[in-house]
C-alpha positions as CSV (number, residue, x, y, z in Angstrom):
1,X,62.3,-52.3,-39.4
2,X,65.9,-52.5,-37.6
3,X,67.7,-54.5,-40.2
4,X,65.7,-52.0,-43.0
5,X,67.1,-48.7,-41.5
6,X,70.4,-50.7,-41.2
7,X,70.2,-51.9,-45.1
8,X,69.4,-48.0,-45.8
9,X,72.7,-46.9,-43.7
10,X,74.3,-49.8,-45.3
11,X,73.9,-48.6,-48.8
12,X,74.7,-44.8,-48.4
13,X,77.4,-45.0,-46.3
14,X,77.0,-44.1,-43.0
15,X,79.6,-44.0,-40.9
16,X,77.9,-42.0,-37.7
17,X,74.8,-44.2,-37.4
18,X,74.2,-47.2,-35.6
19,X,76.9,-49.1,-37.0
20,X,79.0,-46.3,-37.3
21,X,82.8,-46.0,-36.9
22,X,82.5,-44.3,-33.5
23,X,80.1,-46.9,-31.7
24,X,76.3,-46.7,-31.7
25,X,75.6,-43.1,-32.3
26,X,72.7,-40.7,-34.0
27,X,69.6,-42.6,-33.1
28,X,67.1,-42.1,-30.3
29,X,65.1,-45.2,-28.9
30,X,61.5,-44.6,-28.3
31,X,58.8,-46.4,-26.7
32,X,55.1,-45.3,-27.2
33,X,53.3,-45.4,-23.6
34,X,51.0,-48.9,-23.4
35,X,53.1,-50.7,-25.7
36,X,56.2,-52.8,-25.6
37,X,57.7,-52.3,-28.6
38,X,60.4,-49.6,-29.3
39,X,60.8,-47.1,-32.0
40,X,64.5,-46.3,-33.1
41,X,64.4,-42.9,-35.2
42,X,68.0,-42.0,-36.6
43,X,68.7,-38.7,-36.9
44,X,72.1,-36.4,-37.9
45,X,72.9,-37.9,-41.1
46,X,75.2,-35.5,-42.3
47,X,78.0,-37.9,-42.7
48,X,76.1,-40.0,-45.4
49,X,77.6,-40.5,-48.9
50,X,81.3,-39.2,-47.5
51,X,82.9,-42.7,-46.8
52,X,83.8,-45.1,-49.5
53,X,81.8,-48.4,-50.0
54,X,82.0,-50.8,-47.1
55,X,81.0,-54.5,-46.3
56,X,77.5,-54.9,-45.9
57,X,78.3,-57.3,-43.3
58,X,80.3,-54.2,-41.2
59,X,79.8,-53.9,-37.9
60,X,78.4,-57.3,-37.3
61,X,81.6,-58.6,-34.9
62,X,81.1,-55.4,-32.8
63,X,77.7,-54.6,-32.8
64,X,75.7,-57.6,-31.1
65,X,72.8,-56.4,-32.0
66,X,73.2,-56.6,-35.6
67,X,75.1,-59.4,-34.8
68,X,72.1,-61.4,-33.6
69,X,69.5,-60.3,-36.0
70,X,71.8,-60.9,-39.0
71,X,71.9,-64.9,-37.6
72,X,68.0,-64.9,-38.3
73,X,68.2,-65.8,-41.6
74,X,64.6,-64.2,-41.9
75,X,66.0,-60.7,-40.6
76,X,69.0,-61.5,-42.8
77,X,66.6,-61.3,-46.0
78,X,65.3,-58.2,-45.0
79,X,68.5,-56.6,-44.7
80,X,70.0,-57.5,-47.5
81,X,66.6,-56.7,-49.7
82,X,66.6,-53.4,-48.2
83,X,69.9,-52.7,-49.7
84,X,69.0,-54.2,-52.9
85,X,65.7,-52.0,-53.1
86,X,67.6,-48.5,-52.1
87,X,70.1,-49.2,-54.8
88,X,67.3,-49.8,-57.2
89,X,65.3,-46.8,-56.4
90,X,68.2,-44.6,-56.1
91,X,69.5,-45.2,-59.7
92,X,65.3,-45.9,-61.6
93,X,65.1,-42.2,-63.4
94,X,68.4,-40.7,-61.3
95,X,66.2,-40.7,-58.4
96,X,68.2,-39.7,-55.6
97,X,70.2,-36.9,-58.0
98,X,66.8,-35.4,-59.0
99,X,65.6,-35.3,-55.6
100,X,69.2,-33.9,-53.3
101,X,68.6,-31.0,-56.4
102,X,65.2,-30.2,-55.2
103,X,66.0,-30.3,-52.0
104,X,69.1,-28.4,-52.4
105,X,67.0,-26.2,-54.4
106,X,64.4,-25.7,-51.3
107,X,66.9,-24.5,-48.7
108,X,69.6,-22.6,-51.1
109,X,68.5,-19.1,-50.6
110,X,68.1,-19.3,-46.9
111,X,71.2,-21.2,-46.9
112,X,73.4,-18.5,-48.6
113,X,71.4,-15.6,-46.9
114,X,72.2,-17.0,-43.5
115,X,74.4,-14.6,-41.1
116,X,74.4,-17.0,-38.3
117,X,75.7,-20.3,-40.4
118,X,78.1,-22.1,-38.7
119,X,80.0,-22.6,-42.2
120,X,80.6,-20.3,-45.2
121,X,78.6,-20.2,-48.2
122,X,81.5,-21.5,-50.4
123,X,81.4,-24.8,-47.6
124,X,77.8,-25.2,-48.1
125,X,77.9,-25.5,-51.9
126,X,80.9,-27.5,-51.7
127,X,79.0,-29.8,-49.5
128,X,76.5,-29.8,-52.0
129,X,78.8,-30.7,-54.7
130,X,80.4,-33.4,-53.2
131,X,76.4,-35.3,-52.9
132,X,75.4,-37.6,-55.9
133,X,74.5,-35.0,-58.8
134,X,77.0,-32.6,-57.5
135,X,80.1,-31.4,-59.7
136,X,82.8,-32.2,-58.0
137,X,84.5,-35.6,-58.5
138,X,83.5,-37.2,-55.1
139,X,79.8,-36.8,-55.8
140,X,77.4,-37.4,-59.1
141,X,75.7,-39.8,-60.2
142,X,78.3,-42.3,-60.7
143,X,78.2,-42.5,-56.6
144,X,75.4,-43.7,-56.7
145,X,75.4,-46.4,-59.4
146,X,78.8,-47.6,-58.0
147,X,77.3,-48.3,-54.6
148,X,74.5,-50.1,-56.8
149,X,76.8,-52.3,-58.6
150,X,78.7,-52.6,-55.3
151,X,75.5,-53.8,-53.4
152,X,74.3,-55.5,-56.5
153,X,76.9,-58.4,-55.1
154,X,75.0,-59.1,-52.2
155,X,74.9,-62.8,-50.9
156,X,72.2,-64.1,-52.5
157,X,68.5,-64.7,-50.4
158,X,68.8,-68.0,-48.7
């Protein structure tokens, strides 16, 4: 599940995740009481889609933890599959554009209605615009299909 959530961040850009520019950061570890094994749930994603397309292998010489799972050439697989699959099911049917609309759709009239909003309304939907779909140059659906062809030149499963 790590080197999954990692192949996820991988493929939409994170940049404020756990192998983010600014060290480890957005994640929470949790253990379930009477078990040994830990749950890592990422959260503040904000930041995806805004950086340009990176090495899949970033972060491995400073993050050791990615570092030693990417070694395993079994954990390896699942990384690199994980950013294979994403790209795939982002781009099957526009995907991803057709749901950031709906979503986008859900909150926009609370959104814009909002007194308290730490940003203006003219932020927000440039924010929105700027997501694959949007108008502006930075976002649409081209976003996404370049970070497909990008990660469509993964090293190949070993």
């Amino acid at each position: 599940q790590f080197m999954k959530m990692l192949g996820i961040e991988a493929f939409v850009g994170e940049n404020d995740g756990l192998l983010g520019n600014w060290g480890m950061n957005n994640f929470y570890i949790f253990r379930p009481p009477g078990t040994a094994r830990h749950r890592v749930m990422p959260w503040d994603r904000d930041l995806s889609f805004t950086f340009d397309f990176s090495s899949p292998q970033r972060g491995l010489e400073e993050n050791v933890l990615f570092r030693r799972a990417y070694n395993n050439l079994e954990l390896r697989n699942v990384y690199f599959d994980a950013i294979l699959d994403a790209a795939q099911i982002a781009t099957e049917e526009n995907w991803l554009e057709v749901e950031i609309d709906r979503l986008a759709a859900q909150i926009d009239a609370a959104a814009r209605e909002d007194t308290r909003k730490p940003d203006t309304t003219e932020q927000f939907v440039d924010e929105l615009d700027r997501l694959p779909g949007g108008e502006t140059g930075v976002g649409g659906v081209e976003v996404v299909t370049g970070r497909s062809v990008h990660f469509g030149n993964v090293p190949p499963r070993q």
